[in-house]
C-alpha positions in Angstrom: 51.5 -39.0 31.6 51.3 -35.8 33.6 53.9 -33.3 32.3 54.7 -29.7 34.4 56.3 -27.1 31.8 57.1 -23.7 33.6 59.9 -20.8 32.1 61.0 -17.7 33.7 61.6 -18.0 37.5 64.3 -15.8 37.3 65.7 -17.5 40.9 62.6 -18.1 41.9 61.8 -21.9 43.5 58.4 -21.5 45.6 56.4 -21.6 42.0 57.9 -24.7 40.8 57.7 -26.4 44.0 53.9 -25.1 44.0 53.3 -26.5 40.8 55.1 -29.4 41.5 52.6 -30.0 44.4 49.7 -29.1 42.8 50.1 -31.1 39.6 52.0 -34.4 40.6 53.7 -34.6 37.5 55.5 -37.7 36.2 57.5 -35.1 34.2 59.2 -31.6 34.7 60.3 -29.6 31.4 61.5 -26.2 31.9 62.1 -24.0 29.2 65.2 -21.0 30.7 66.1 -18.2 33.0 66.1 -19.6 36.3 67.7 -23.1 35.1 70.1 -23.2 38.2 66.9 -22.7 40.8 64.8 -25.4 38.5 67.4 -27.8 38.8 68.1 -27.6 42.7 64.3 -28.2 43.1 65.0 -31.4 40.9 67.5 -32.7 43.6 64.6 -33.5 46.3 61.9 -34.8 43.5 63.9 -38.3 42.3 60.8 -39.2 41.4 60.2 -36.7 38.5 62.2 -36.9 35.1 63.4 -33.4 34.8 64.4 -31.6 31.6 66.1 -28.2 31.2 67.1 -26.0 28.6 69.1 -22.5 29.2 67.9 -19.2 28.7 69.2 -16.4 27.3 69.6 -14.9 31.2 71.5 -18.5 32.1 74.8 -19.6 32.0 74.3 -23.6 32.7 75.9 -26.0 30.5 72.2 -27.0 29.4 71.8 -27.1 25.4 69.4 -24.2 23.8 67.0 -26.5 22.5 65.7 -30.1 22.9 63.7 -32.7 21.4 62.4 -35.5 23.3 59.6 -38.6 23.4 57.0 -38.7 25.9 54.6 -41.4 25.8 55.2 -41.7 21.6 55.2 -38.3 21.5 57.3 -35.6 19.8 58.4 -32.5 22.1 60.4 -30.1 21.3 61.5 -27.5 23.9 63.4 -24.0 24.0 63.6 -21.1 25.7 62.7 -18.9 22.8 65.0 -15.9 22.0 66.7 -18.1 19.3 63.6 -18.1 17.2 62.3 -14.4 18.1 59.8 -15.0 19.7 59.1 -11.9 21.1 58.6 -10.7 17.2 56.2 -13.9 16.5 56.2 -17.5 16.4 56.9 -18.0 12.6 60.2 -19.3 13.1 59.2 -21.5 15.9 56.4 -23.4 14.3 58.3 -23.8 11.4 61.1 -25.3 13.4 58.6 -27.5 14.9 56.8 -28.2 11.7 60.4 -29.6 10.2 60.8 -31.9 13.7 57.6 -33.3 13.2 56.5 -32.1 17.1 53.3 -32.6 18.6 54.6 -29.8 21.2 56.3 -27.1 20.8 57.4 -25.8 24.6 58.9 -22.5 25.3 59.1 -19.2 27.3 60.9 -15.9 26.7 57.9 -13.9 26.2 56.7 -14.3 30.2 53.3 -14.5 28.8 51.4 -17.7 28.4 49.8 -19.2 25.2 48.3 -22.0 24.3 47.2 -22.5 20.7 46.7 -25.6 18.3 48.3 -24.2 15.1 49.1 -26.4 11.9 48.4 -30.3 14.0 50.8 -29.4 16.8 50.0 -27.5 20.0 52.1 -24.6 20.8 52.6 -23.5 24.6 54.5 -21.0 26.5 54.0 -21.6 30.4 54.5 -17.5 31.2 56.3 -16.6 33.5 56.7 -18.7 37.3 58.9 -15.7 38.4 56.3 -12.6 37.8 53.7 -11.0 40.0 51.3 -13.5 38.5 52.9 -16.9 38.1 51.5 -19.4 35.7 52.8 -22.9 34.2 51.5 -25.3 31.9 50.1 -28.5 32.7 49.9 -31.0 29.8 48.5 -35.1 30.1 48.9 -37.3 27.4 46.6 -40.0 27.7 47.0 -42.6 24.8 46.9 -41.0 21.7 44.8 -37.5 23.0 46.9 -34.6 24.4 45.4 -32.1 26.7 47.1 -28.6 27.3 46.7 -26.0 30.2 47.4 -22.6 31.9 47.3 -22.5 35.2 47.5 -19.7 37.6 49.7 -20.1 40.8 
C-alpha cells in the first residue's frame, strides 16, 4: 500500500497534485491548513481514499484527529497544535503510545521529521505550501513499513 501524507498547503493545490503524480498513491492522508484545497483535489482522483483532518487555520467540518487501519495497521493522524507540537512531541507520542499506532501523522510545525521513537514511526510531511515543499511517502508492504521525505 502506497500512502501520500502532506500538511500545510495553506490553499495551495499544485504540490498535492505533484505528489499525487509522482507517488501514485492508493491512499491520501492530510494532516490541516489547506483542508478545503486538499479536498477539491480529491474530487478528480476517485481512485484514491482520501483522509482529512482540520487545522488550526481551517474551518471544515473535518474532526481534529483520526485513527484509522491501513493494511492491519494502526494510524493515527492530526494536525498537531492540539498536542503542542511546536513545544515537542511528548504529548503526541504518548497519545500514540495509548492508541497502540504504528504511525503517528501530523503537521503544524511545517518542518518534516521522520523518526522511529518507542516501536512506532513518527512523521510530519512539512509543509506542501512553503518555498520548499515536502510530503511524506509511506508503503506498507506486509508486515514492514517504510517512511519518507520527499522534496517537491
Amino acid at each position: 500500500m502506497r500512502i501520500v501524507v502532506m500538511s500545510d498547503c495553506h490553499g495551495r493545490t499544485l504540490p498535492i497534485e505533484q505528489a499525487i503524480e509522482r507517488s501514485n498513491p492508493d491512499v491520501f492522508i492530510y494532516c490541516g491548513d489547506g483542508t478545503e484545497k486538499a479536498e477539491e483535489v480529491s474530487f478528480y482522483n476517485q481512485d484514491i481514499k482520501f483522509y482529512f483532518v482540520k487545522g488550526n487555520c481551517d474551518f471544515s467540518e473535518y474532526p481534529i484527529e483520526q485513527e484509522i487501519k491501513l493494511a492491519g495497521k494502526t494510524v493515527f493522524f492530526t494536525h498537531g497544535h492540539k498536542y503542542s507540537v511546536k513545544s515537542g512531541y511528548n504529548r503526541l507520542i504518548e497519545e500514540g503510545k495509548r492508541r497502540n499506532a504504528d504511525l503517528v501523522l501530523f503537521g503544524h510545525t511545517h518542518e518534516a521529521l521522520n523518526k522511529y521513537i518507542d516501536g512506532m514511526y513518527l512523521v510530519n510531511p512539512g509543509a506542501g505550501g512553503m518555498y520548499h515543499p515536502t510530503y511524506a511517502y509511506i508503503e506498507i508492504v506486509g508486515d514492514d513499513i517504510v517512511t519518507n521525505i520527499v522534496e517537491l
